[in-house]
C-alpha positions as CSV (number, residue, x, y, z in Angstrom):
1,X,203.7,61.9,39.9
2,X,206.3,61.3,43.0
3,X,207.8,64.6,43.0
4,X,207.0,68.2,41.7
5,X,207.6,71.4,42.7
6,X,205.4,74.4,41.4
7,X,205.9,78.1,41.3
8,X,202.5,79.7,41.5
9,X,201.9,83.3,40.7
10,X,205.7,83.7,42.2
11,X,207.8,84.5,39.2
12,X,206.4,88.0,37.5
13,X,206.7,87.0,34.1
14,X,205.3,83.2,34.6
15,X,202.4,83.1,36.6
16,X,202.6,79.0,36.7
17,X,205.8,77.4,36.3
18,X,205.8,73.1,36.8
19,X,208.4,70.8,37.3
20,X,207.3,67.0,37.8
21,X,208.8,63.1,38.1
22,X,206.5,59.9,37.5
23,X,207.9,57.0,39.2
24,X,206.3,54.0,38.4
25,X,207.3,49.9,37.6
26,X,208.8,50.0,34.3
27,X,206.7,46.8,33.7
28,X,203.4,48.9,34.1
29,X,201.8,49.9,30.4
30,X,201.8,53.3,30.2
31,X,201.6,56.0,26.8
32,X,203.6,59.2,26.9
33,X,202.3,62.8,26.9
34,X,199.9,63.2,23.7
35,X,196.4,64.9,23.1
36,X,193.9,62.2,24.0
37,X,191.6,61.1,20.9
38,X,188.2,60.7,23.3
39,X,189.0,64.0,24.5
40,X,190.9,66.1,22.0
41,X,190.8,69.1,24.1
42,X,192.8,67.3,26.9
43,X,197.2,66.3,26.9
44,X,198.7,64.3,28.9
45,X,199.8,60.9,29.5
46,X,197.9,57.6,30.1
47,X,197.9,54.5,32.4
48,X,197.2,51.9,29.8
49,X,196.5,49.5,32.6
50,X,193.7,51.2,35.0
51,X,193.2,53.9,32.6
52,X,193.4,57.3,34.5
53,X,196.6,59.6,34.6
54,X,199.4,61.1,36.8
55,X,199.1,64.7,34.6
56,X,196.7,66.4,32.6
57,X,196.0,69.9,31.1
58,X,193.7,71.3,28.6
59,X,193.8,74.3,26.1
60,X,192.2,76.8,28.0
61,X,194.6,76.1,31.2
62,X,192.9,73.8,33.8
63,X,195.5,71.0,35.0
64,X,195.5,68.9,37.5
65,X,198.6,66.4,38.8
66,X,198.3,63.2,41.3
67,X,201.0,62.1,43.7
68,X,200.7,58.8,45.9
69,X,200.6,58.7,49.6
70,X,203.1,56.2,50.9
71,X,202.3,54.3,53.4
72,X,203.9,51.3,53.6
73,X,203.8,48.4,51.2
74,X,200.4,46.8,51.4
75,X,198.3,46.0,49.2
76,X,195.2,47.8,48.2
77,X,193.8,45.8,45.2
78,X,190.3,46.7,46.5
79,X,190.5,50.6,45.9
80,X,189.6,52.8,42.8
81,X,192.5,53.7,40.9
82,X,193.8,57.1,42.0
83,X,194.7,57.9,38.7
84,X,191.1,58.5,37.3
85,X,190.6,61.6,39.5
86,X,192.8,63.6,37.5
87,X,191.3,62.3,34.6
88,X,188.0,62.9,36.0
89,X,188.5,66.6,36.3
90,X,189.6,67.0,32.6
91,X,186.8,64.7,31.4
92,X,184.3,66.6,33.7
93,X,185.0,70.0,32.6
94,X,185.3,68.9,29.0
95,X,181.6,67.2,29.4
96,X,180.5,70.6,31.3
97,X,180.6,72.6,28.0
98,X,179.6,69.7,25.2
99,X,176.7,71.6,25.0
100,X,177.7,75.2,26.0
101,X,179.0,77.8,24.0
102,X,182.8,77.4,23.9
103,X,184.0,80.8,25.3
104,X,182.0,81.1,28.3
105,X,183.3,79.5,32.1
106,X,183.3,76.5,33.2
107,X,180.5,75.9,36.1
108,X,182.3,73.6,38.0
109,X,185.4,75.4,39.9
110,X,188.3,73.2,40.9
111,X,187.5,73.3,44.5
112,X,184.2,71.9,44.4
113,X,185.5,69.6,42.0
114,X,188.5,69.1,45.5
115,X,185.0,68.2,47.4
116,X,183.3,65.9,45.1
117,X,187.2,64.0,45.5
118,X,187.0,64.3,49.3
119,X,183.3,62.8,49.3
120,X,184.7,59.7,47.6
121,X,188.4,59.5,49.4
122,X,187.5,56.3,51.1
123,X,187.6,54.6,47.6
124,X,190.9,55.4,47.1
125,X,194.6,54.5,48.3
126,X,196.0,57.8,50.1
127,X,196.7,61.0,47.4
128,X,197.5,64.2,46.9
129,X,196.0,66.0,44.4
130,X,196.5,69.9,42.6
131,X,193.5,71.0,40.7
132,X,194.8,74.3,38.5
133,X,192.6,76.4,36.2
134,X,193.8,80.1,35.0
135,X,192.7,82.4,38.5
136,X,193.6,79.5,41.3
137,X,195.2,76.1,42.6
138,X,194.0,74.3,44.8
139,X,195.2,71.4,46.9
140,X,193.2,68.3,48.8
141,X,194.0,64.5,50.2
142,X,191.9,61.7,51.9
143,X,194.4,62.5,54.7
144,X,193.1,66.0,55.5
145,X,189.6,66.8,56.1
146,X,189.1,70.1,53.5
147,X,190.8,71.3,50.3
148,X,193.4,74.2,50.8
149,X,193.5,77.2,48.4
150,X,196.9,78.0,47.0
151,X,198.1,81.4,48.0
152,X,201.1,82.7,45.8
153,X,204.4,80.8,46.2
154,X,206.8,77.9,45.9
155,X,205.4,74.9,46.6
156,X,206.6,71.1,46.8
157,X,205.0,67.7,46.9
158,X,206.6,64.2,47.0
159,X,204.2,61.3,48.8
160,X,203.5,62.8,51.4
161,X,201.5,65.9,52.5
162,X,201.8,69.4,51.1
163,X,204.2,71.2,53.1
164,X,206.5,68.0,54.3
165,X,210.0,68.6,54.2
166,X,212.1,65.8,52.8
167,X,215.4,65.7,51.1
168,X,214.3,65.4,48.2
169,X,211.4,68.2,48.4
170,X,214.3,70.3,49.8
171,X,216.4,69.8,46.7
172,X,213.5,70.1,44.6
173,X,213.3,73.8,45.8
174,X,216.3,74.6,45.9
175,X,216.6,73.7,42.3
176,X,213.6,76.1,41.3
177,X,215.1,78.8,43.1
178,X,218.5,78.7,41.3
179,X,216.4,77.9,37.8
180,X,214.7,81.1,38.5
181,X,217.8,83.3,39.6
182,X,219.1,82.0,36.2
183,X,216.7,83.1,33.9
184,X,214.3,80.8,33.5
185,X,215.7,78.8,30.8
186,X,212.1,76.8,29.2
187,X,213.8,74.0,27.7
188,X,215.6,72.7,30.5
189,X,213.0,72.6,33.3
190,X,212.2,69.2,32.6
191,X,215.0,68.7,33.9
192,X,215.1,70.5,36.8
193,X,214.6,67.4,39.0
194,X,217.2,65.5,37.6
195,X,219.8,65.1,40.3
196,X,220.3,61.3,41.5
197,X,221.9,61.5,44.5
198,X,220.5,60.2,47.5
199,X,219.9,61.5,51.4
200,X,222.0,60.0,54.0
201,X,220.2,57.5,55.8
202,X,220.0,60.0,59.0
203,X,217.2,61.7,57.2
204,X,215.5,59.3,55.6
205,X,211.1,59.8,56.3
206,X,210.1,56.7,57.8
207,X,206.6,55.7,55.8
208,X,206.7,52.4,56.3
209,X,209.2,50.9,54.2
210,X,212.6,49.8,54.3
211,X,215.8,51.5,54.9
212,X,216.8,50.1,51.4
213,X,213.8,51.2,49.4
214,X,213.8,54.6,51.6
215,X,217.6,55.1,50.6
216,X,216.5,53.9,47.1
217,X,213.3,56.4,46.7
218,X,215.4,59.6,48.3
219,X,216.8,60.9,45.1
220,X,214.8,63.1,43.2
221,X,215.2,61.1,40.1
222,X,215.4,57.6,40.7
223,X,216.6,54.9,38.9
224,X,216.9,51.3,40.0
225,X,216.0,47.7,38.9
226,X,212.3,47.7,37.9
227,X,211.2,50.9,39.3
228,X,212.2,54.5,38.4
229,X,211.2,57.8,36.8
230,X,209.4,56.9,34.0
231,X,209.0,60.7,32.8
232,X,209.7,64.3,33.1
233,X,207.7,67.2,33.0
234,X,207.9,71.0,32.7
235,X,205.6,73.1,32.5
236,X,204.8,77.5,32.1
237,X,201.9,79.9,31.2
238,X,203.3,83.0,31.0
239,X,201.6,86.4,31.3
240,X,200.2,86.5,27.4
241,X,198.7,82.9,27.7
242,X,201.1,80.6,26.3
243,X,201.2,77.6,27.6
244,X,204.6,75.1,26.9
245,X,204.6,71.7,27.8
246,X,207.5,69.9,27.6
247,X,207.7,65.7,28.2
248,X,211.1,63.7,28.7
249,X,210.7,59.7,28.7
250,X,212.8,57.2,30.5
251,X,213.6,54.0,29.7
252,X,214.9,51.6,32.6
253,X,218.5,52.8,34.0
254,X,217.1,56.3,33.7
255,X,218.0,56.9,29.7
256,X,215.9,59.7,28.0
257,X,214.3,58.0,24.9
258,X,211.7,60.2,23.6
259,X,210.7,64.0,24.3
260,X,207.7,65.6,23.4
261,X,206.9,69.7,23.5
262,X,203.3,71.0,23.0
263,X,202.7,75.1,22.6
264,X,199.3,77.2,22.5
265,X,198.0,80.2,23.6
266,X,195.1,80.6,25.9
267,X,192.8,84.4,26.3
268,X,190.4,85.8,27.7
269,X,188.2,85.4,30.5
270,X,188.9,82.3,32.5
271,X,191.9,80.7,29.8
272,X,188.8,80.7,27.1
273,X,190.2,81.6,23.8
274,X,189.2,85.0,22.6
C-alpha cells in the first residue's frame, strides 16, 4: 500500500472500517485479491515477483497492511522484501493452529508478532506496518524504536510515519469523514481515495525525490506513465462479524478492469467461528 486511512473502533456500527491504494510499476507481476491455495484460510493479493504482499486478512479477522518508507531513490537490492512480513504474519498464525483445535486463540498476539518485525528491521528497506486481529491494531516501523497500540480513532498512513500530515493524508481523512457523515455507503469505499488531484508544489514533503515525482506522487490516486495505483481496497467488520472485502484493479492510465468482493462472518471469542 501508499495510502490508507483506517477508522478503528470509531464508527458505532463498524468497529474497522479500511480504505487503501497500491502503487506500484505497472511492469511489476503482481495477482489480484484471491484466497491463496498454500494458505486457504488467508485473501489477499500477491507479488508474483518477491512473493510477499501489500494486504492480507484471514477468516477469523487478523489483517495486516505494508506501506513503504520513502526515502529517496536509491537502491536497496540487498534488503529482504518488505512484502513478506505481512505475509509472514498470516502464514504465522495460520502455522500456529495446524495442529491446534480450530476455535481456540491464536498464541501469538500481533504485537509480539510487531517485535519479532522490529528485531529484524535492519533487513529491510524502511516500512510501516498495521498488524489487526478482532480486540487490537497495532502499528510499528524500522524508523521508530517500539510498536504503538492503536487507541480508537481515524488514522492515516501514506510513506511516511503514522501521524504525518501530507496532502494527501489530509484528503484521505477528510474523505472518511464525509463517507461516514453519509452513511457509510459499503460499495463505494473502495473508492474513497479516488481523487487525482495533486498538492501545490508549496506543500509538497521533501523525502528525497524530485519536485516532478513529488508533484507526481501527491494525489491520492495516481496515475502516470509506468507507475500508478495498481488497486483499491475497502474494507468493514461490522458489530455481528461480517467481514466485506471489496478489490478494484487498475490498469495503466488508472482504468478499473476487474473488481472483486469477498463476504463471511467471523464469532466468538477472538474472530474464531462459533
Amino acid at each position: 500500500m501508499c495510502l490508507l486511512v483506517l477508522a478503528w473502533q470509531h464508527d458505532p456500527d463498524y468497529p474497522l472500517l479500511l480504505a487503501a491504494n497500491r502503487d506500484e510499476f505497472y511492469q511489476r507481476p503482481t495477482r489480484s485479491g484471491r484466497w491463496w491455495p498454500e494458505f486457504p484460510q488467508c485473501w489477499g493479493g500477491q507479488d508474483l515477483q518477491a512473493g510477499g504482499s501489500w494486504f492480507v486478512i484471514n477468516r477469523a479477522g487478523y489483517w495486516a497492511a505494508l506501506t513503504n518508507v520513502r526515502e529517496g531513490s536509491g537502491k536497496a537490492d540487498h534488503l529482504r522484501s518488505r512484502g513478506e512480513l505481512v505475509s509472514g504474519y498470516l502464514r504465522q498464525l495460520e502455522m500456529d493452529t495446524e495442529h491446534e483445535d480450530s476455535r481456540s486463540p491464536y498464541s501469538l498476539s500481533a504485537f509480539d508478532y510487531a517485535l519479532q518485525v522490529l528485531e529484524q528491521g535492519h533487513h529491510y528497506a524502511g516500512f510501516n506496518l498495521l498488524l489487526g486481529s478482532p480486540d487490537e491494531v497495532i502499528y510499528c516501523s524500522n524508523r521508530l524504536p517500539w510498536p504503538e497500540r492503536l487507541q480508537p480513532g481515524l488514522y492515516t498512513l501514506s510513506n511516511a510515519r503514522l501521524h504525518s500530515h501530507w496532502p494527501k493524508t489530509q484528503q484521505a481523512r477528510q474523505a472518511m469523514q464525509h463517507w461516514l457523515a453519509a452513511g457509510r455507503d459499503l460499495p463505494s469505499l473502495p473508492r474513497l481515495l479516488g481523487s487525482r488531484q495533486q498538492a501545490p508544489t508549496a506543500e509538497l514533503p521533501d523525502t528525497g525525490i524530485s519536485v516532478e515525482w513529488e508533484q507526481r506522487l501527491s494525489s491520492c490516486f495516481i496515475a502516470s506513465p509506468g507507475y500508478g495505483t495498481r488497486s483499491s481496497l475497502g474494507l468493514s467488520r461490522d458489530q455481528a462479524g461480517l467481514i466485506s472485502v471489496r478489490e478494484c484493479s487498475f490498469s495503466p492510465g488508472g482504468y478499473a478492469f476487474q473488481q472483486t468482493c469477498e463476504s463471511w462472518h467471523v464469532r466468538g471469542r477472538n474472530g474464531f467461528a462459533a
